[in-house]
C-alpha atoms as one frame of an Amber mdcrd trajectory, in Angstrom:
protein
-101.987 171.192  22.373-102.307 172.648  18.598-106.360 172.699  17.346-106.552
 170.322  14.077-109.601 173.322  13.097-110.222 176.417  13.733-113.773 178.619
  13.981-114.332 179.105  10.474-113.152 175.684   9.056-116.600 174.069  10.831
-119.090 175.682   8.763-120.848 172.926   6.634-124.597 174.818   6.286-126.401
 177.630   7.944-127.775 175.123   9.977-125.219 172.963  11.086-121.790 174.673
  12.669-119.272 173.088  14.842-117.056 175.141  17.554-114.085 174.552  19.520
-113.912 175.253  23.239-110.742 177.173  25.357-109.727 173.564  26.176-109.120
 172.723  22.584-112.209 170.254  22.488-114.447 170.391  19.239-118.029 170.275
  19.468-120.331 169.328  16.802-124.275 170.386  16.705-126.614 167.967  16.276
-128.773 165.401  18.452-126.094 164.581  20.686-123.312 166.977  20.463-120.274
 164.827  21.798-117.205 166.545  22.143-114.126 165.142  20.081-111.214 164.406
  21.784-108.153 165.168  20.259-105.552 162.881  21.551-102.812 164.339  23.198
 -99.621 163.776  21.048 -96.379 162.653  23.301 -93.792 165.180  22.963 -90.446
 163.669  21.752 -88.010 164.389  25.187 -85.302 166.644  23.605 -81.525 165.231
  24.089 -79.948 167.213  27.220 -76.904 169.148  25.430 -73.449 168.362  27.280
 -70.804 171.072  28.226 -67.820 170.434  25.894 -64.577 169.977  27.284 -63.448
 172.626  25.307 -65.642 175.159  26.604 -63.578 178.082  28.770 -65.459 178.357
  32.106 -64.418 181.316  35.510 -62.722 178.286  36.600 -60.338 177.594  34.040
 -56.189 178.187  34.932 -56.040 180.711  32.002 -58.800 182.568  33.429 -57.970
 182.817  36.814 -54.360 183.854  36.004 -55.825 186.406  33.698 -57.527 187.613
  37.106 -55.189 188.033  39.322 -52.769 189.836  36.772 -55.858 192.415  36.589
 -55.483 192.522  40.131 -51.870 193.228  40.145 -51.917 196.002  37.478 -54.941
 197.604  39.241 -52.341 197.486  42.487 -49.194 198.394  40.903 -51.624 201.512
  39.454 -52.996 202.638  42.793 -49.270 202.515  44.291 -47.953 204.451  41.257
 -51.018 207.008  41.477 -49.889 207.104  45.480 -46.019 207.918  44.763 -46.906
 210.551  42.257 -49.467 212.148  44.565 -47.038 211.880  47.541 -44.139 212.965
  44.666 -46.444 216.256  43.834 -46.862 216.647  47.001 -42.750 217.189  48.505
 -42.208 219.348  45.283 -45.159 221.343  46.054 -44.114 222.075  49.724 -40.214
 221.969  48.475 -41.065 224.893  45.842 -43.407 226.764  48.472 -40.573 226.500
  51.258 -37.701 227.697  49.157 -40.018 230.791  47.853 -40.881 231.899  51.274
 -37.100 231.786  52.367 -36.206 233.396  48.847 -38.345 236.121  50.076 -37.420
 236.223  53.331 -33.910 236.234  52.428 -34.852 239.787  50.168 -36.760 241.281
  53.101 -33.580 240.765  55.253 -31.152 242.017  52.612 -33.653 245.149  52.054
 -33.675 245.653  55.828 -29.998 245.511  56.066 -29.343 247.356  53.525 -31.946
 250.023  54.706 -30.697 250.400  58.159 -26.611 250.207  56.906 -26.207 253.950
  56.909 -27.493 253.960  60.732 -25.162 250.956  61.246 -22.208 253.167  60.265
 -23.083 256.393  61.737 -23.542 254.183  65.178 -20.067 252.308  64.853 -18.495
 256.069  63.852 -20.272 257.399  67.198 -19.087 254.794  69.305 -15.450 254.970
  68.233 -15.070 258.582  68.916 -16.628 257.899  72.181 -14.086 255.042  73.044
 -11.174 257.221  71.742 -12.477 259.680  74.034 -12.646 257.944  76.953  -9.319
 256.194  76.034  -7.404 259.455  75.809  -8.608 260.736  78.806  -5.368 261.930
  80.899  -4.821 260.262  84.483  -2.260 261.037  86.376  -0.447 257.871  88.972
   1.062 258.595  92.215   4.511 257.594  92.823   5.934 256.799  95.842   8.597
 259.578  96.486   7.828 261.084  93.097   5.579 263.216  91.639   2.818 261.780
  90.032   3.160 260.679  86.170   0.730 261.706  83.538  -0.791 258.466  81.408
  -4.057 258.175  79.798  -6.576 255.452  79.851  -5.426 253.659  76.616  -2.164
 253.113  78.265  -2.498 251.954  81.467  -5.051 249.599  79.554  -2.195 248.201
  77.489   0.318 248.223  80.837  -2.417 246.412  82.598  -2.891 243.784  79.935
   0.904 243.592  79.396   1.428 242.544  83.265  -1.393 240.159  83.281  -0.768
 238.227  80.063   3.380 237.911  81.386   2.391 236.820  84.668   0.357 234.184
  83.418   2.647 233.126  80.300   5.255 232.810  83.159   3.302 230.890  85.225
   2.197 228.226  82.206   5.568 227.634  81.563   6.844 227.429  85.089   4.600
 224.646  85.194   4.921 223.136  81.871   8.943 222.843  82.638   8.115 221.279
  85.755   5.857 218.544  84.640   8.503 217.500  81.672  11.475 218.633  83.398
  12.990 214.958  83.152  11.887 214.969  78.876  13.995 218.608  78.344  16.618
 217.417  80.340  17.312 214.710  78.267  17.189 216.443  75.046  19.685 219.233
  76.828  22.050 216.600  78.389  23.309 215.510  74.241  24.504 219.378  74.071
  26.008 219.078  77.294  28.638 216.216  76.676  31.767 216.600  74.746  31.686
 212.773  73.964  27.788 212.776  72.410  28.219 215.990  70.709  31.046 215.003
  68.383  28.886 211.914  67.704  25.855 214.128  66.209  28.574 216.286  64.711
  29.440 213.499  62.171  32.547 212.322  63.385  31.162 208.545  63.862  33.701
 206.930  61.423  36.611 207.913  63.308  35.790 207.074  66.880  34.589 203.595
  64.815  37.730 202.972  63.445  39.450 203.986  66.512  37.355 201.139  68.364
  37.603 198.732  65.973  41.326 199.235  66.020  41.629 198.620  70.100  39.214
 195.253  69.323  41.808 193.591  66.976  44.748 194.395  69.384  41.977 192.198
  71.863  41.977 188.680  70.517  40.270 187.311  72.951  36.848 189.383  73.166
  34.257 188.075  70.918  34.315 190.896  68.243  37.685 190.872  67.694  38.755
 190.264  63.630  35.168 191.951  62.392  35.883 193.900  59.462  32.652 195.897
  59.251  33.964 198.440  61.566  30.449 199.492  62.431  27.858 199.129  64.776
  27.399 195.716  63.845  31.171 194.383  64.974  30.247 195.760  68.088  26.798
 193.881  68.737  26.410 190.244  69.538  25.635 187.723  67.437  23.443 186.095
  69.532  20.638 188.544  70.645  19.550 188.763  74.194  17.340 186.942  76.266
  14.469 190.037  75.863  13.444 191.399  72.887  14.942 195.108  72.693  15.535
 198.177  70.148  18.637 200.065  69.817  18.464 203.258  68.554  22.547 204.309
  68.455  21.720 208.127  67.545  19.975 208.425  70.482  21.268 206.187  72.770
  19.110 203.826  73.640  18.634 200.371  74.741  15.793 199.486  75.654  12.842
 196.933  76.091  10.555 195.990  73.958   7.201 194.953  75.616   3.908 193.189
  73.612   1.432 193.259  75.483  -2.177 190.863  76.130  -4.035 190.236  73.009
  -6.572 189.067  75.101  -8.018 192.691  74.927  -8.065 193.157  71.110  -9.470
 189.743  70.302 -12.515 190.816  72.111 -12.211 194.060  70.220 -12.006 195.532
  73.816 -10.464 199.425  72.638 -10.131 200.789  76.200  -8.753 197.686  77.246
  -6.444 197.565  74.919  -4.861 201.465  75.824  -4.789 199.964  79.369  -2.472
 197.193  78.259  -0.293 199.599  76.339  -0.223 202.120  79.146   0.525 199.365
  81.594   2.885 197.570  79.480   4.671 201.535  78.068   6.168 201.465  82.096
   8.504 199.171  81.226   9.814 200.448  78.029   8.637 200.745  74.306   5.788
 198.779  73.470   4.954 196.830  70.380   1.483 197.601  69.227  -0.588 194.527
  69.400  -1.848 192.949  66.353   0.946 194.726  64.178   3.575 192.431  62.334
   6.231 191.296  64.106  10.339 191.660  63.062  11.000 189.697  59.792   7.389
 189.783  58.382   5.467 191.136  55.804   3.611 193.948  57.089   4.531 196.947
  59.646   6.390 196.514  62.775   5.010 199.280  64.920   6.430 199.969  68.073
   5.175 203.345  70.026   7.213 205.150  73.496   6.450 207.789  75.742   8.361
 211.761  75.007   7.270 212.702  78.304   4.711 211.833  81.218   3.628 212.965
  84.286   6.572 212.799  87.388   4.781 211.050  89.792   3.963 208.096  87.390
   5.293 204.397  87.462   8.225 203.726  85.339  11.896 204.395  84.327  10.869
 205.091  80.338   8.702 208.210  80.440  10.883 209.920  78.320  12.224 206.727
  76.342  11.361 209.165  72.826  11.745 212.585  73.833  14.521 212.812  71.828
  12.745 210.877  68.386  12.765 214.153  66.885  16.702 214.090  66.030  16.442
 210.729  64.076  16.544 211.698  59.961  16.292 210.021  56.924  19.684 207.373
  56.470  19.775 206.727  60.223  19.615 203.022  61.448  18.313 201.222  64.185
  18.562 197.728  65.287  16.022 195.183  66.719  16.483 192.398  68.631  13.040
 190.256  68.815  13.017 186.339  69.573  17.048 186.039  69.431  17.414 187.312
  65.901  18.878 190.672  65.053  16.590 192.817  62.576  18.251 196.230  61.067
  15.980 199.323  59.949  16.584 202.417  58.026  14.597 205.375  58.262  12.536
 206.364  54.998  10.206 209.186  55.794   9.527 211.479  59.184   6.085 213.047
  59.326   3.366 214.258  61.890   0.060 213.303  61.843  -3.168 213.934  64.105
  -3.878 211.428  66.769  -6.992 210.376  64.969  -4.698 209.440  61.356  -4.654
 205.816  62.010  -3.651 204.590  58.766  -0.322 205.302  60.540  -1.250 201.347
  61.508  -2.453 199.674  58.125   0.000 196.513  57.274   0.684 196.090  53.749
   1.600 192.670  52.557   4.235 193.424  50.031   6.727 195.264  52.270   8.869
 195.047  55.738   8.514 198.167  57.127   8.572 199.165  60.939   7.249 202.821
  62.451   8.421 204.489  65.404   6.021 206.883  67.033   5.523 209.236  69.553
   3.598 212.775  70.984   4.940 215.606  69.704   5.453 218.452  70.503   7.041
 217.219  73.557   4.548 217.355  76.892   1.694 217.791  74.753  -0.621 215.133
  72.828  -1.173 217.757  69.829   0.055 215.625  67.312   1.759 211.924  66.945
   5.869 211.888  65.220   5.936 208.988  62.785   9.345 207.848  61.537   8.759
 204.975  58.893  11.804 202.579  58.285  12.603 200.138  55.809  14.338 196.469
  56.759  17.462 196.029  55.106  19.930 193.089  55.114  21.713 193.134  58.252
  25.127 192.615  56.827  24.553 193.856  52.952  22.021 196.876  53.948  19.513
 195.751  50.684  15.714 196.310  51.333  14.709 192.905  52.742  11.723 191.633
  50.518   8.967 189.325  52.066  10.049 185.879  52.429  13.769 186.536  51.755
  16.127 185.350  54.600  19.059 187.685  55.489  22.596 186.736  55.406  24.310
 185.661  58.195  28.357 185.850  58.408  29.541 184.342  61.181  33.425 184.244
  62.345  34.538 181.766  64.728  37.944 183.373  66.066  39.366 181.133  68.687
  41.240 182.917  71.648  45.224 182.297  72.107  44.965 180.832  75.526  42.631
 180.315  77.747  41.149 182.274  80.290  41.956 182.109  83.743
C-alpha cells in the first residue's frame, strides 16, 4: 500500500494538522477525527512467463553428450597420467639396475685385475709342483728281471693308454655285435665276383649279354624288348604288392603304408608305433605323404640296422643306401603301375630337420631315407629323386601320364 500524503503535505494552519499512522491510515484533527481509508488498489496478476522450447536445459541430448565426453577425457587423462607414472617408473628402476651392475661389473674387473699377478704366481707354483711330482723316478719289478726305472708321468700315460684301449675295444666289440647282420651286408658286395663287376661299371655288357640270351627265348615274355635295360627285364604288369626295386643295391622289397587312423587324430607316438610295426615287414611309406604318380613327395623310410633280437627279416633293408649317387634309378611298383625315379641330390640332415617331409605341389619327387651312420641314430641319409618317364626318362610333370609301349609277341608253339 503506497500513502497518497505524506507528514508534511497535511499542514493547512498551526492549528489544524493531519497525520498518517504505520498502517497507512490518515487522520485528520478536528471534532471527530475519522480515519480515511484508502482503498486498497487490486494488483494486476502478472502473466506467468513460459520456458521456451528453445531454451538449452542439463537435460538436453547436446548437453548430456557434452558430459560424458568430459568424462571420457578426464578418464583417458588419469590412464595416460597412470602409464607415464608406471613408464617413469621401469626406466627409473631400469637405469638404477643397469648402474649398480655397471659398477659391479668395475669392482669385479678391478678385483681381477688386482689379484691377476697372485693368479699367475699360484698357477706357476702349482706347475712346478706337478712337474715335480710327475718326474719323480719309480722303479717296477719284473718278474725274472730286474726292475725298470719309469717316472710318474709315464706310467700315468701307460696307465691311461691301457684303460682307454681296453674300453675302445670293448665299445666296438659290442657295437659289431649288435649290427653284425648291417656290416655284413655292406661287406658281402666286396665279397662277390658277380656284384663287384656290377658297381665297377660294367652293367651294359652283362645287359646286352642278357638281352641277347632273351631274343634267342621266344617264348618268355621279354623276349623282342629293345631297351636292353632294366626295364626289358621287369614285367609289365606289376605285382600283386606294392614294392621298390633298388637294382644298385639289390633289393626287392615291400612296401608297407601303414594306419592313418593314428595321424588323423594327430596321435605322434601312435603314429612311430605304426611305422615301427609296419618297418618289420619291409620299407614303409610315410603316412600322409603323396603317393607314386602325384604331385607332391613320395617318401618312403627303411631300417640300416636294428637290434638282433627284434621281429623282422628287413632290419638292414638300407644299410647299404649310402652307395646310391646322383644318375642312379630305382623303380616302384605301387597299385599295379610301374613308377621310375632318378636320384637328384644325397644329403644328411638332423633327426629334428623335418622339412625333409614338406610336399610341394608343382613337382613328383620321392625321398629315400635312413639312420646314418650305420647303428647309430646321429643323423638321417636323404636321397631325393625325381620321376621320370618310364620308357623316355623325361621329368614327369604333375598331371602328365607316362607312356606306355607295350609288345604283344606271340610264342611259336605252345607250351606243353
Amino acid at each position: 500500500m503506497i500513502p497518497l500524503f505524506s507528514h508534511q503535505d497535511w499542514q493547512n494552519d498551526d492549528d489544524e494538522r493531519a497525520h498518517v499512522d504505520d498502517a497507512g491510515h490518515i487522520f485528520i484533527h478536528g471534532n471527530e477525527a475519522q480515519p480515511i481509508i484508502q482503498p486498497k488498489k487490486e494488483v494486476e496478476a502478472q502473466p506467468v512467463m513460459r520456458t521456451s522450447m528453445w531454451e538449452v536445459t542439463e537435460n538436453d541430448e547436446i548437453i548430456r553428450s557434452a558430459r560424458k565426453e568430459e568424462r571420457k577425457t578426464e578418464r583417458t587423462e588419469q590412464v595416460v597420467n597412470v602409464l607415464k607414472s608406471v613408464r617413469g617408473n621401469i626406466l627409473t628402476n631400469t637405469g638404477s639396475v643397469l648402474e649398480e651392475g655397471k659398477s659391479q661389473y668395475i669392482h669385479s674387473y678391478h678385483r681381477a685385475s688386482f689379484h691377476l699377478s697372485d693368479i699367475s704366481k699360484a698357477a706357476g707354483k702349482g706347475s712346478k709342483a706337478l712337474w715335480s711330482f710327475l718326474s719323480q723316478p719309480v722303479w717296477v719289478m719284473r718278474k725274472n728281471n730286474s726292475a725298470k726305472q719309469y717316472n710318474r708321468g709315464t706310467l700315468f700315460m701307460l696307465d691311461a693308454v691301457r684303460f682307454g684301449g681296453t674300453f675302445s675295444a670293448i665299445f666296438v666289440a659290442l657295437f659289431v655285435s649288435l649290427n653284425y647282420q648291417s656290416f655284413f651286408q655292406i661287406i658281402t658286395p666286396y665279397l662277390d665276383p658277380v656284384e663287384r663287376i656290377s658297381q665297377s661299371g660294367n652293367v651294359s655288357g652283362i645287359d646286352s649279354a642278357l638281352k641277347d640270351k632273351l631274343m634267342k627265348s621266344p617264348m618268355l615274355a621279354t623276349a623282342g624288348r629293345e631297351e636292353g635295360n632294366l626295364l626289358s627285364y621287369l614285367p609289365s604288369i606289376g605285382p600283386p604288392e606294392n614294392r621298390i626295386i633298388v637294382p644298385k643295391l639289390g633289393l626287392n622289397v615291400p612296401l608297407v603304408t601303414p594306419s592313418y587312423s593314428s595321424l588323423l587324430k594327430e596321435d605322434w607316438e601312435g603314429v612311430e608305433e605304426d611305422i615301427q610295426d609296419a618297418l618289420k615287414h619291409g620299407v614303409v611309406h610315410y603316412p600322409g605323404t603323396a603317393r607314386p604318380g602325384q604331385a607332391g613327395n613320395f617318401f618312403v623310410t627303411g631300417h640300416s640296422s636294428y637290434y638282433p633280437w627284434a621281429d623282422g627279416k628287413y632290419k638292414t633293408v638300407f644299410a647299404r643306401m649310402h652307395e646310391m649317387n646322383v644318375g642312379d634309378e630305382y623303380w616302384v611298383y605301387y597299385g599295379g603301375d610301374k613308377h621310375r625315379y632318378i636320384v637328384q641330390s644325397k644329403r644328411e640332415v638332423k633327426p629334428s630337420d623335418v622339412t625333409v617331409l614338406d610336399q610341394p605341389t608343382n613337382k613328383r619327387i620321392a625321398t629315400l631315407m635312413t639312420c646314418t651312420p650305420v647303428g647309430t641314430t646321429l643323423r638321417r641319409l636323404i636321397i631325393t629323386s625325381q620321376e621320370v618317364d618310364p620308357v623316355t626318362g623325361i621329368a614327369m610333370q604333375v598331371g602328365e601320364r607316362e607312356t606306355r609301349v607295350v609288345q604283344d609277341v606271340l610264342p611259336t608253339a605252345l607250351p606243353i
